[in-house]
GUPATI-919650 format. One record per atom (N, C-alpha, C, O): residue number from 1; residue in three letters; z, y, x. Coordinates in pm, whole numbers, plus 50000, padded with zeros to 5 digits. Layout:
+-----+------+-------+-------+-------+
|  nr | rest |     z |     y |     x |
+-----+------+-------+-------+-------+
| NUM |  ALA |     Z |     Y |     X |
...
+-----+------+-------+-------+-------+
***
This chain:
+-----+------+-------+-------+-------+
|  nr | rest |     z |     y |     x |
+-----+------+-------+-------+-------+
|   1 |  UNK | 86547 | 68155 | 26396 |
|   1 |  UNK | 86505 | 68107 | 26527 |
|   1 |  UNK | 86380 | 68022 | 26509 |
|   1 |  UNK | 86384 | 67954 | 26406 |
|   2 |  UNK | 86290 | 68009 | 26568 |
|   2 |  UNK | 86191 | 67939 | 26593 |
|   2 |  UNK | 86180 | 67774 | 26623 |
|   2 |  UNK | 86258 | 67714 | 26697 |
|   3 |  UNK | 86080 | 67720 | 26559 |
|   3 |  UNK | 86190 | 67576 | 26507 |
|   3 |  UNK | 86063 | 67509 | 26587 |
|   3 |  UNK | 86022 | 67406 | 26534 |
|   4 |  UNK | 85992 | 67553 | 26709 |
|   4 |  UNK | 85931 | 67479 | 26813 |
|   4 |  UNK | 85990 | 67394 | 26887 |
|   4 |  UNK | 86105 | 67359 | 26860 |
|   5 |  UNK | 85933 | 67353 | 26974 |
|   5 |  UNK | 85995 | 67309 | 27135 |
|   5 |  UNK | 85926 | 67413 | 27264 |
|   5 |  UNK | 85854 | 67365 | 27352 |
|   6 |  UNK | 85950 | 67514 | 27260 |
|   6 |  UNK | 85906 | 67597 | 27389 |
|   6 |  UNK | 85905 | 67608 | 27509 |
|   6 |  UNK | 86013 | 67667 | 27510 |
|   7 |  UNK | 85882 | 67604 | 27601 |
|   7 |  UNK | 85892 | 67626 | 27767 |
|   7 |  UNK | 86067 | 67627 | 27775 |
|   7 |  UNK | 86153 | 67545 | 27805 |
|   8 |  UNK | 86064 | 67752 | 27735 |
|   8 |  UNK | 86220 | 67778 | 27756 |
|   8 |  UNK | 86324 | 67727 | 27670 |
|   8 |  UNK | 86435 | 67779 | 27657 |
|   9 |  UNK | 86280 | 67612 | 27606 |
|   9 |  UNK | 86417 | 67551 | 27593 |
|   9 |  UNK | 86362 | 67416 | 27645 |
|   9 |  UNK | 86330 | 67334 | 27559 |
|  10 |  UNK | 86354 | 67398 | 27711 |
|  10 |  UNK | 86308 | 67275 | 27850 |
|  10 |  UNK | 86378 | 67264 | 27917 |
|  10 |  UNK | 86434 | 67372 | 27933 |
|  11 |  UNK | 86447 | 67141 | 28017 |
|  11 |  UNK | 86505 | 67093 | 28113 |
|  11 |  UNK | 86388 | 67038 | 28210 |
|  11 |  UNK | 86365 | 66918 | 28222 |
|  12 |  UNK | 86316 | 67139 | 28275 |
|  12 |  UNK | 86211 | 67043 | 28361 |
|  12 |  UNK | 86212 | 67043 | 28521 |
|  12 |  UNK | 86121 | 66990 | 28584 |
|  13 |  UNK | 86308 | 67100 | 28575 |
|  13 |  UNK | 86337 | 67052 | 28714 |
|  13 |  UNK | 86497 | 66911 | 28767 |
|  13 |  UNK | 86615 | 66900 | 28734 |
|  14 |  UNK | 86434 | 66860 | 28829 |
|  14 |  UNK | 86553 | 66781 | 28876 |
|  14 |  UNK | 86663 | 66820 | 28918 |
|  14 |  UNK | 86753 | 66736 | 28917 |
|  15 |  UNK | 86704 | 66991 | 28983 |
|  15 |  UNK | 86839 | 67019 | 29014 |
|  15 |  UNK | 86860 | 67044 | 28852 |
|  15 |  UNK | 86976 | 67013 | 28825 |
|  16 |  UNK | 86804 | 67079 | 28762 |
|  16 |  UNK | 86836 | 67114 | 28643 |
|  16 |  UNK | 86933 | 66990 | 28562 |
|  16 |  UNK | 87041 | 66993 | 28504 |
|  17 |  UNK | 86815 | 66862 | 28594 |
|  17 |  UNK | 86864 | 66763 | 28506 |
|  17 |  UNK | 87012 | 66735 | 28589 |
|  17 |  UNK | 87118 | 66712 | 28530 |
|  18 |  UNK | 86998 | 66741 | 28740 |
|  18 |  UNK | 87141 | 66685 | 28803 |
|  18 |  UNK | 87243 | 66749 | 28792 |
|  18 |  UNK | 87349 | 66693 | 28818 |
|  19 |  UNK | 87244 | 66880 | 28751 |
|  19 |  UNK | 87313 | 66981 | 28724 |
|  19 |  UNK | 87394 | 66950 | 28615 |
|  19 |  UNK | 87515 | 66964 | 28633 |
|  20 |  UNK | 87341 | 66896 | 28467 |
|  20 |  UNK | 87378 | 66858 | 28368 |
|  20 |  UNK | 87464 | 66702 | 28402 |
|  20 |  UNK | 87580 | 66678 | 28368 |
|  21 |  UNK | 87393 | 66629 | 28461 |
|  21 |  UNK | 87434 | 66469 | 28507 |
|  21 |  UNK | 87604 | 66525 | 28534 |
|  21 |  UNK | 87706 | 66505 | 28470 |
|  22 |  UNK | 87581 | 66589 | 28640 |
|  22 |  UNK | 87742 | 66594 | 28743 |
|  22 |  UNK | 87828 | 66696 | 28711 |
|  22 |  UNK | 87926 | 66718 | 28782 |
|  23 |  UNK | 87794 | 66787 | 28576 |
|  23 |  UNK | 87876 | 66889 | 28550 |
|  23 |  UNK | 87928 | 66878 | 28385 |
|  23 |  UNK | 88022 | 66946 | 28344 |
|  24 |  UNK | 87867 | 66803 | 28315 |
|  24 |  UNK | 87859 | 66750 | 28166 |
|  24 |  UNK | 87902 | 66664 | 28148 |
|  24 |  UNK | 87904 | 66567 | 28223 |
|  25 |  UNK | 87957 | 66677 | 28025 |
|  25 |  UNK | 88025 | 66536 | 27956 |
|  25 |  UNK | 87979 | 66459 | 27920 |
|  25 |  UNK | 87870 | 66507 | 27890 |
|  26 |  UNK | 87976 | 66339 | 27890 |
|  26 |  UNK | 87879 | 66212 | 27832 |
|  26 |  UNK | 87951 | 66169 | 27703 |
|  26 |  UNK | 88067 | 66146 | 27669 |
|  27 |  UNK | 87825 | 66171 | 27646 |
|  27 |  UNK | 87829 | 66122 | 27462 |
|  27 |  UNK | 87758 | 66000 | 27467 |
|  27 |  UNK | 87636 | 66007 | 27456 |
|  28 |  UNK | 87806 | 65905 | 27480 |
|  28 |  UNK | 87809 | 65732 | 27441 |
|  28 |  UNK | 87762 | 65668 | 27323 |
|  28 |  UNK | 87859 | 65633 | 27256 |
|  29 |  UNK | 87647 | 65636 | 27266 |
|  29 |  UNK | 87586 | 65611 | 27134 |
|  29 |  UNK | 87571 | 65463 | 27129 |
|  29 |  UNK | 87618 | 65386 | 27213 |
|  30 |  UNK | 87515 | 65436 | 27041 |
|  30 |  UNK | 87445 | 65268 | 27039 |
|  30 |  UNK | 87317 | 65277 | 27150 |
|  30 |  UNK | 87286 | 65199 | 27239 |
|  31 |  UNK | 87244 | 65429 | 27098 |
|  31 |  UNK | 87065 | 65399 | 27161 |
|  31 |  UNK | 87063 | 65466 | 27248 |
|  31 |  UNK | 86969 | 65448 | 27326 |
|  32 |  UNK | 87180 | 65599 | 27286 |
|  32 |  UNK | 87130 | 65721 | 27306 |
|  32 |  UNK | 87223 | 65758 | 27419 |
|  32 |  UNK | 87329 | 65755 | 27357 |
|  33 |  UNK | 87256 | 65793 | 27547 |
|  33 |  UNK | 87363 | 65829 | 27574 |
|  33 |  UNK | 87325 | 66006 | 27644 |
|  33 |  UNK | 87250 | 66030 | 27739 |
|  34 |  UNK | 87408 | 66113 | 27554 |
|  34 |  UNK | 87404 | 66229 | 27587 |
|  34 |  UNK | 87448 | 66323 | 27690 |
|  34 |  UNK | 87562 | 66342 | 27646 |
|  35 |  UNK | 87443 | 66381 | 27771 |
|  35 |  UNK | 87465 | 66463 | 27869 |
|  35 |  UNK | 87498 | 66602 | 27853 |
|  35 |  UNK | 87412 | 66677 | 27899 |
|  36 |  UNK | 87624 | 66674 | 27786 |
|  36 |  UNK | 87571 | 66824 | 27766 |
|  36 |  UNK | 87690 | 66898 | 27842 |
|  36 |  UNK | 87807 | 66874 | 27872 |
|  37 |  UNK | 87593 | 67004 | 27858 |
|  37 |  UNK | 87684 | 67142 | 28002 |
|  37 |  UNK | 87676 | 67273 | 27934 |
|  37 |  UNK | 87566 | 67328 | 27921 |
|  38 |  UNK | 87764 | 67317 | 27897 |
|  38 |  UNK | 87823 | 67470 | 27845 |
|  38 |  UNK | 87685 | 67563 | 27933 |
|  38 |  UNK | 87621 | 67505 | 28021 |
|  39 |  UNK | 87662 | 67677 | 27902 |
|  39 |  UNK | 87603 | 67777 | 28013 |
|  39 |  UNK | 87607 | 67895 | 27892 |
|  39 |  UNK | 87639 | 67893 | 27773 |
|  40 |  UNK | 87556 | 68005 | 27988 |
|  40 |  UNK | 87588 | 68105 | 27930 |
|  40 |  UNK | 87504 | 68103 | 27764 |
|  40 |  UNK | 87419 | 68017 | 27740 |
|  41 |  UNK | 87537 | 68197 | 27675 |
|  41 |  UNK | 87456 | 68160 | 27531 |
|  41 |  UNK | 87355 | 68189 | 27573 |
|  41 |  UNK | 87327 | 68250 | 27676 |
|  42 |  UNK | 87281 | 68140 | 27483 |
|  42 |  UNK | 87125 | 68132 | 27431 |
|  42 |  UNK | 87139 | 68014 | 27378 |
|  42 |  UNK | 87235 | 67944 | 27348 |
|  43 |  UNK | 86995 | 68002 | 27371 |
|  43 |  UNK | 86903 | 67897 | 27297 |
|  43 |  UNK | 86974 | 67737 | 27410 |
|  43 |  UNK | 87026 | 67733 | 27522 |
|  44 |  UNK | 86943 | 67635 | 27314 |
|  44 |  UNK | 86964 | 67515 | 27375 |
|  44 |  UNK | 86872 | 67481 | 27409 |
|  44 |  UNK | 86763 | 67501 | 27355 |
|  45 |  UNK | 86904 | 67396 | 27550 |
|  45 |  UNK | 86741 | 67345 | 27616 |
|  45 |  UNK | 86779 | 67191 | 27654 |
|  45 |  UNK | 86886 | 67159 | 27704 |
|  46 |  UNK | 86674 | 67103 | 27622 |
|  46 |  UNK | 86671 | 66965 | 27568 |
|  46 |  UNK | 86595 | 66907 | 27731 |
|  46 |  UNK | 86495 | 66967 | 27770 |
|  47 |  UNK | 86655 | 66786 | 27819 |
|  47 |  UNK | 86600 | 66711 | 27884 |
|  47 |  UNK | 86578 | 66559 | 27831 |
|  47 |  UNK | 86654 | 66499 | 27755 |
|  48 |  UNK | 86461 | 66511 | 27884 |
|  48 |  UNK | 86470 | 66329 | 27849 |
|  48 |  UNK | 86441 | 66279 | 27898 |
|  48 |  UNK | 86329 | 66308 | 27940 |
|  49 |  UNK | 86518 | 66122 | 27960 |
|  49 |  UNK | 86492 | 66073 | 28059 |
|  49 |  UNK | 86497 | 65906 | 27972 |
|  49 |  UNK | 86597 | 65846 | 27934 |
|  50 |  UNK | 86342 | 65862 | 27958 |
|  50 |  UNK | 86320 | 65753 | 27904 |
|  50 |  UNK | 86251 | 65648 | 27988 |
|  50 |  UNK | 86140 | 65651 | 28042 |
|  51 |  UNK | 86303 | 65596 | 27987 |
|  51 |  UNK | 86275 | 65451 | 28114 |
|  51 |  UNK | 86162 | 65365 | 28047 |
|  51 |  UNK | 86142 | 65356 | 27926 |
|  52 |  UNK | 86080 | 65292 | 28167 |
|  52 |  UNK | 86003 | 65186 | 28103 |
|  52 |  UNK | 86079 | 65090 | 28043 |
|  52 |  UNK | 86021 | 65005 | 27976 |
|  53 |  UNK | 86212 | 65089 | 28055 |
|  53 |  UNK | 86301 | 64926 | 28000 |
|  53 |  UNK | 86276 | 64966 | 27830 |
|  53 |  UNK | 86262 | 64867 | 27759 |
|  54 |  UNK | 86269 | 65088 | 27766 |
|  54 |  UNK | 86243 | 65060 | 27628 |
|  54 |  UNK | 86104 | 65040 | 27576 |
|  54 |  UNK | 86083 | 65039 | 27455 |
|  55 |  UNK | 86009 | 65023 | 27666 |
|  55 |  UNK | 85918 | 64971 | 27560 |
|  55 |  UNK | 85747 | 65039 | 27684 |
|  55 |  UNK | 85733 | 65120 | 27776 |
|  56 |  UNK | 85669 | 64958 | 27619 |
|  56 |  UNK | 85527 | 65022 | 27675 |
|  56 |  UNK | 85504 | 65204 | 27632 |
|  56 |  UNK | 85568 | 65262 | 27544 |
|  57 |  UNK | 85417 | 65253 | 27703 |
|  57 |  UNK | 85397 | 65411 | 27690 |
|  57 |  UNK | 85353 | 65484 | 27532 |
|  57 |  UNK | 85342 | 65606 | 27523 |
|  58 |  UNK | 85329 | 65392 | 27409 |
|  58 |  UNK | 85342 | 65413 | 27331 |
|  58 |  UNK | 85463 | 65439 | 27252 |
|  58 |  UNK | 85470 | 65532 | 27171 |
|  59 |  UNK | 85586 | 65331 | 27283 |
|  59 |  UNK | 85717 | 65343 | 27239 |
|  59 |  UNK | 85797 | 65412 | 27285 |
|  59 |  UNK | 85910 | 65425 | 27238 |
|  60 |  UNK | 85729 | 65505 | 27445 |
|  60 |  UNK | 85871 | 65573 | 27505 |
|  60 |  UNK | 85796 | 65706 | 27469 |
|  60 |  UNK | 85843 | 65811 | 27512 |
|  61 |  UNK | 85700 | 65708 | 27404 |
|  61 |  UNK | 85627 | 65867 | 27332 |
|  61 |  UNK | 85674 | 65854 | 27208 |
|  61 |  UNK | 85707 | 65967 | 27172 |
|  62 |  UNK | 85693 | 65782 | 27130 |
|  62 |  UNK | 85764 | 65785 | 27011 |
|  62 |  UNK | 85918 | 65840 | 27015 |
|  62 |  UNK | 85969 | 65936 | 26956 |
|  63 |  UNK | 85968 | 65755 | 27098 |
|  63 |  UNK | 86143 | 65802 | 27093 |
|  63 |  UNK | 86183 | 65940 | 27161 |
|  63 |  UNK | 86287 | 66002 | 27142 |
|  64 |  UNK | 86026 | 65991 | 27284 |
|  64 |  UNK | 86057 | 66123 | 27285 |
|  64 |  UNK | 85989 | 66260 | 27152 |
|  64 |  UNK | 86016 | 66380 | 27151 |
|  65 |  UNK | 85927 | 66206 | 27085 |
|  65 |  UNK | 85899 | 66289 | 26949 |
|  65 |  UNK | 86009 | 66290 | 26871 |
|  65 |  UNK | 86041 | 66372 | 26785 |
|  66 |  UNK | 86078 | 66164 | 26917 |
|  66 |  UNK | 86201 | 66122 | 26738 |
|  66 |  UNK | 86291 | 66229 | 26810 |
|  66 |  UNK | 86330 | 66324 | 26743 |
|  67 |  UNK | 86323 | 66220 | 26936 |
|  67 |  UNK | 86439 | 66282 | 27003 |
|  67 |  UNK | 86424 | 66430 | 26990 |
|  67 |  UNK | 86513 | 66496 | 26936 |
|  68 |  UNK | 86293 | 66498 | 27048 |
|  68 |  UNK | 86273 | 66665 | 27032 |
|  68 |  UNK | 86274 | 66665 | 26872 |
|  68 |  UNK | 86353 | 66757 | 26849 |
|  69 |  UNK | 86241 | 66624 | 26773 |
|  69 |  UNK | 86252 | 66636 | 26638 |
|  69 |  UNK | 86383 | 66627 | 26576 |
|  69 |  UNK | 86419 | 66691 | 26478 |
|  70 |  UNK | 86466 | 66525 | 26657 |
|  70 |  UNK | 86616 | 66545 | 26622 |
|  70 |  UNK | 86693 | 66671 | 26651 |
|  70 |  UNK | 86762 | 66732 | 26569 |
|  71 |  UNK | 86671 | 66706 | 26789 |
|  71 |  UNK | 86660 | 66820 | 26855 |
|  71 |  UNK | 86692 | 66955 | 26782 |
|  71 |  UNK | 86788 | 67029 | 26761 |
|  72 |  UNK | 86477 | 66937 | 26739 |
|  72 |  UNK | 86466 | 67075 | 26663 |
|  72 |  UNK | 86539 | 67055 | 26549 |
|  72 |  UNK | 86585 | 67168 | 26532 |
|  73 |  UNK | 86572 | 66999 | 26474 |
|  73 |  UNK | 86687 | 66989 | 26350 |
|  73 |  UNK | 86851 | 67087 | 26385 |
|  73 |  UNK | 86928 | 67153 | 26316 |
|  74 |  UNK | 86845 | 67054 | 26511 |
|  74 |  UNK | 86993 | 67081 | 26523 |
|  74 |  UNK | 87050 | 67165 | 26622 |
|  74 |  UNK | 87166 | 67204 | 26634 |
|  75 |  UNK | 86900 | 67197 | 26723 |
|  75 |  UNK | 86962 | 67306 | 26781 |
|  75 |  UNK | 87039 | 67432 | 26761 |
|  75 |  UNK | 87136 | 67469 | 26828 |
|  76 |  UNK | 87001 | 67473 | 26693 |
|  76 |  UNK | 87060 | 67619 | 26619 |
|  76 |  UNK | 87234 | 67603 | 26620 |
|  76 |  UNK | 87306 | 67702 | 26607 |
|  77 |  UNK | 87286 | 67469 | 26635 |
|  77 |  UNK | 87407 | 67448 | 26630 |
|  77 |  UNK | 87445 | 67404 | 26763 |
|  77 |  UNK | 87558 | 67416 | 26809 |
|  78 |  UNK | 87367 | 67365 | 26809 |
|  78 |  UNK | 87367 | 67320 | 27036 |
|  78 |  UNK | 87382 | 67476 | 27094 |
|  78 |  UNK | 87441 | 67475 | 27202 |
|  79 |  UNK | 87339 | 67634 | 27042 |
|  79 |  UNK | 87325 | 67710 | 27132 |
|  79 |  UNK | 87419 | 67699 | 27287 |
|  79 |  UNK | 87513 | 67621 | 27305 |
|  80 |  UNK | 87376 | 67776 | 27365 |
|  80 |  UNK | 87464 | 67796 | 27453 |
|  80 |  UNK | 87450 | 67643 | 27559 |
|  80 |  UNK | 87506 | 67637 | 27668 |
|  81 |  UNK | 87368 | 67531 | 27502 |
|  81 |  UNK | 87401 | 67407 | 27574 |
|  81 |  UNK | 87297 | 67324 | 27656 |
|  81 |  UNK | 87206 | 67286 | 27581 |
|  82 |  UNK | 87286 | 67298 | 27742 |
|  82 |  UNK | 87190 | 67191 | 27848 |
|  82 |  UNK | 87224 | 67084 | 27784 |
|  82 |  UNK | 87335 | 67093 | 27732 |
|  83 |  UNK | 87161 | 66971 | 27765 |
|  83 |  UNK | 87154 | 66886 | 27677 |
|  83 |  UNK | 87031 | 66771 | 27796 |
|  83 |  UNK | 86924 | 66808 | 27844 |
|  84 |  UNK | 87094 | 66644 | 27812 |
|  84 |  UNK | 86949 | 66566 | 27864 |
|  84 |  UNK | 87006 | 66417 | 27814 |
|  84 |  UNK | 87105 | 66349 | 27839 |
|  85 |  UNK | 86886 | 66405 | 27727 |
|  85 |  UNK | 86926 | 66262 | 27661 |
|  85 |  UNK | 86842 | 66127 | 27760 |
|  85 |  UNK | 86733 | 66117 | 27817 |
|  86 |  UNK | 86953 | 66045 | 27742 |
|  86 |  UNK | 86897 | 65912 | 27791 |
|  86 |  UNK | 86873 | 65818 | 27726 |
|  86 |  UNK | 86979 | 65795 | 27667 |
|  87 |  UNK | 86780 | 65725 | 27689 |
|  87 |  UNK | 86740 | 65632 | 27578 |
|  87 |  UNK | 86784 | 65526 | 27663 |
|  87 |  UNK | 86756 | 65507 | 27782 |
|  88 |  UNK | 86884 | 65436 | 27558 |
|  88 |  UNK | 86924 | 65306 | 27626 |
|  88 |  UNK | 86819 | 65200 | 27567 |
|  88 |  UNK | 86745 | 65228 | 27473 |
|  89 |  UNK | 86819 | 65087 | 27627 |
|  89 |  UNK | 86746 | 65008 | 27638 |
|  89 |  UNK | 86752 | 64930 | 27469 |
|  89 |  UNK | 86648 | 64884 | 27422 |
|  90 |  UNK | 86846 | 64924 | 27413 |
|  90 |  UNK | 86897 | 64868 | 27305 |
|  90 |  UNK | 86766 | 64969 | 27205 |
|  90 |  UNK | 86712 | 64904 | 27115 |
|  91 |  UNK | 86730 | 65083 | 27219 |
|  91 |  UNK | 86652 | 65176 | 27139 |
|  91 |  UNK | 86483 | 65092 | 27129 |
|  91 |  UNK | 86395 | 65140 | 27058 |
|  92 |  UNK | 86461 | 64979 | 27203 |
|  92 |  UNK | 86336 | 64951 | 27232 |
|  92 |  UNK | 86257 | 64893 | 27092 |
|  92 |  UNK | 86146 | 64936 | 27060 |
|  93 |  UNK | 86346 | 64764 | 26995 |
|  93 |  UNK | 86311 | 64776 | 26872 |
|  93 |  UNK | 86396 | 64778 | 26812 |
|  93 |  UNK | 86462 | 64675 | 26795 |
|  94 |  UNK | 86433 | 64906 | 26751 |
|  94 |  UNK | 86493 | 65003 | 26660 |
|  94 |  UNK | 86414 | 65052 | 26544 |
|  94 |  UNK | 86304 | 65057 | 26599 |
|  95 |  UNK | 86399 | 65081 | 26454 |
|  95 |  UNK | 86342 | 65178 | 26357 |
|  95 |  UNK | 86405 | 65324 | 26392 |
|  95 |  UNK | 86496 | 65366 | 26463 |
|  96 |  UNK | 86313 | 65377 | 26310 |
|  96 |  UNK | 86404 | 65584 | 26355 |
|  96 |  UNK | 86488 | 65562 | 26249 |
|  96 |  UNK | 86582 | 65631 | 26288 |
|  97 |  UNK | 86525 | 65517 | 26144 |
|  97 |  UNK | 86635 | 65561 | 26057 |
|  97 |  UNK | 86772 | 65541 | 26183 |
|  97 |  UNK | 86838 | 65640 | 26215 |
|  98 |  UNK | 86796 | 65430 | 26233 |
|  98 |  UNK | 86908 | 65424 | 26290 |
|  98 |  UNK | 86919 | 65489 | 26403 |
|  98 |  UNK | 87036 | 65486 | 26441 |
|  99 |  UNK | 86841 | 65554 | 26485 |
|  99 |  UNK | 86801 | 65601 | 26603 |
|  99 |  UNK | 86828 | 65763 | 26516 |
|  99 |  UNK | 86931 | 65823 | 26549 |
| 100 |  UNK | 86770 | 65806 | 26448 |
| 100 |  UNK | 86791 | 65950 | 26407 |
| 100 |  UNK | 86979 | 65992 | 26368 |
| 100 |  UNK | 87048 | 66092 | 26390 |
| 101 |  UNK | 87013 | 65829 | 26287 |
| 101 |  UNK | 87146 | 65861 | 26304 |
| 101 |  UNK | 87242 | 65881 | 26403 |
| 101 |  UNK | 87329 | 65968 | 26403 |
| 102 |  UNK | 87216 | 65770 | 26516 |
| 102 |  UNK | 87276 | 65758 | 26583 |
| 102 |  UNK | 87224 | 65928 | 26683 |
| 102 |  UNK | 87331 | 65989 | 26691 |
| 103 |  UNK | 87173 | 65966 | 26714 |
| 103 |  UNK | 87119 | 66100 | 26750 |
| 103 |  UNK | 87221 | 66194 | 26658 |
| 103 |  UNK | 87288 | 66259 | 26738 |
| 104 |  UNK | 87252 | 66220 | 26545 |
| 104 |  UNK | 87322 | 66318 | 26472 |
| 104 |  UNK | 87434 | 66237 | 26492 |
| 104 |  UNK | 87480 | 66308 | 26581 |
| 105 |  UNK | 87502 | 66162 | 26484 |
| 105 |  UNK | 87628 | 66128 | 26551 |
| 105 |  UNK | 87664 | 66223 | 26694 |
| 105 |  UNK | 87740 | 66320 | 26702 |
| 106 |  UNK | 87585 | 66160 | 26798 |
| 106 |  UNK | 87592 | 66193 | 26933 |
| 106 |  UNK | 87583 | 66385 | 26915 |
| 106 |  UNK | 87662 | 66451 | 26983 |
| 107 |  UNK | 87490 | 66453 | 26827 |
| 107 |  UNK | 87493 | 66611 | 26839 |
| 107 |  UNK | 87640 | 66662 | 26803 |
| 107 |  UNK | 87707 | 66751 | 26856 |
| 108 |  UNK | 87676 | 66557 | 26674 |
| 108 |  UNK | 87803 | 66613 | 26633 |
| 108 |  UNK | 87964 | 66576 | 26719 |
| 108 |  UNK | 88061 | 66651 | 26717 |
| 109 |  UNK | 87959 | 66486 | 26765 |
| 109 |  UNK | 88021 | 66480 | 26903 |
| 109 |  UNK | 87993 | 66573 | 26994 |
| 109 |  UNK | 88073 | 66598 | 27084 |
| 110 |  UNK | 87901 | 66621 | 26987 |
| 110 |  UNK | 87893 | 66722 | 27121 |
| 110 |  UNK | 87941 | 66866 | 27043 |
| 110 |  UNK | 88062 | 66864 | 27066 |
| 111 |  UNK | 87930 | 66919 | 27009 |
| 111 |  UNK | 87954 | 67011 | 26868 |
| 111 |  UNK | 88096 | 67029 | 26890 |
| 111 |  UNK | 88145 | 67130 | 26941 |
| 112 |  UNK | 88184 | 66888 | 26832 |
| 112 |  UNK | 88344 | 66906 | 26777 |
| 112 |  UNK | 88387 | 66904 | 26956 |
| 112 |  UNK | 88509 | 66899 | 26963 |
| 113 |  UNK | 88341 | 66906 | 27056 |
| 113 |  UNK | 88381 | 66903 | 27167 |
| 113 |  UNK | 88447 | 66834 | 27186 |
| 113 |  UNK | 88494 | 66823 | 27300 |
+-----+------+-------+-------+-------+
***
């Protein structure tokens, strides 16, 4: 599989993201809290919804690179899943070591169902 971020594995309309909100389960992290909704297979498609509360427009472009990079690591094991991550406020000064973990925590929770 192709280890991009492409169009089509995107979450970029709002019935999309609300779709996931009100039909998905929530995965509860330290930084991260996850959103994911079964749909038919394919490829997994990644939303992110990062608030100004973590940081100026430099820091909320960082945690969405760390996040699609966590992402691309692990989709191949998400197939089949809508996925829209929310960065909690606690993520603002973090390093990525603990932020990448806490991210593979939250995939593998979603995973063991």
């Amino acid at each position: 599989m192709a280890r991009g971020f492409p169009q089509n594995a995107r979450l970029k309309t709002a019935p999309e993201f609300q779709k996931v909100f009100n039909e998905g389960r929530k995965v509860v992290g330290r930084y991260f809290v996850v959103f994911a909704r079964p749909r038919s297979p394919g490829r997994a498609r990644l939303g992110l919804a990062v608030g100004r509360r973590v940081g100026n427009a430099v820091r909320r472009n960082f945690l969405k690179r760390l996040i699609r990079e966590s992402f691309r690591n692990q989709q191949d094991s998400l197939d089949g899943m809508d996925l829209v991550v929310v960065t909690r406020g606690s993520a603002a000064k973090t390093q990525r070591a603990p932020l990448f973990r806490d991210l593979a925590q939250c995939w593998g929770r979603i995973r063991r169902g």
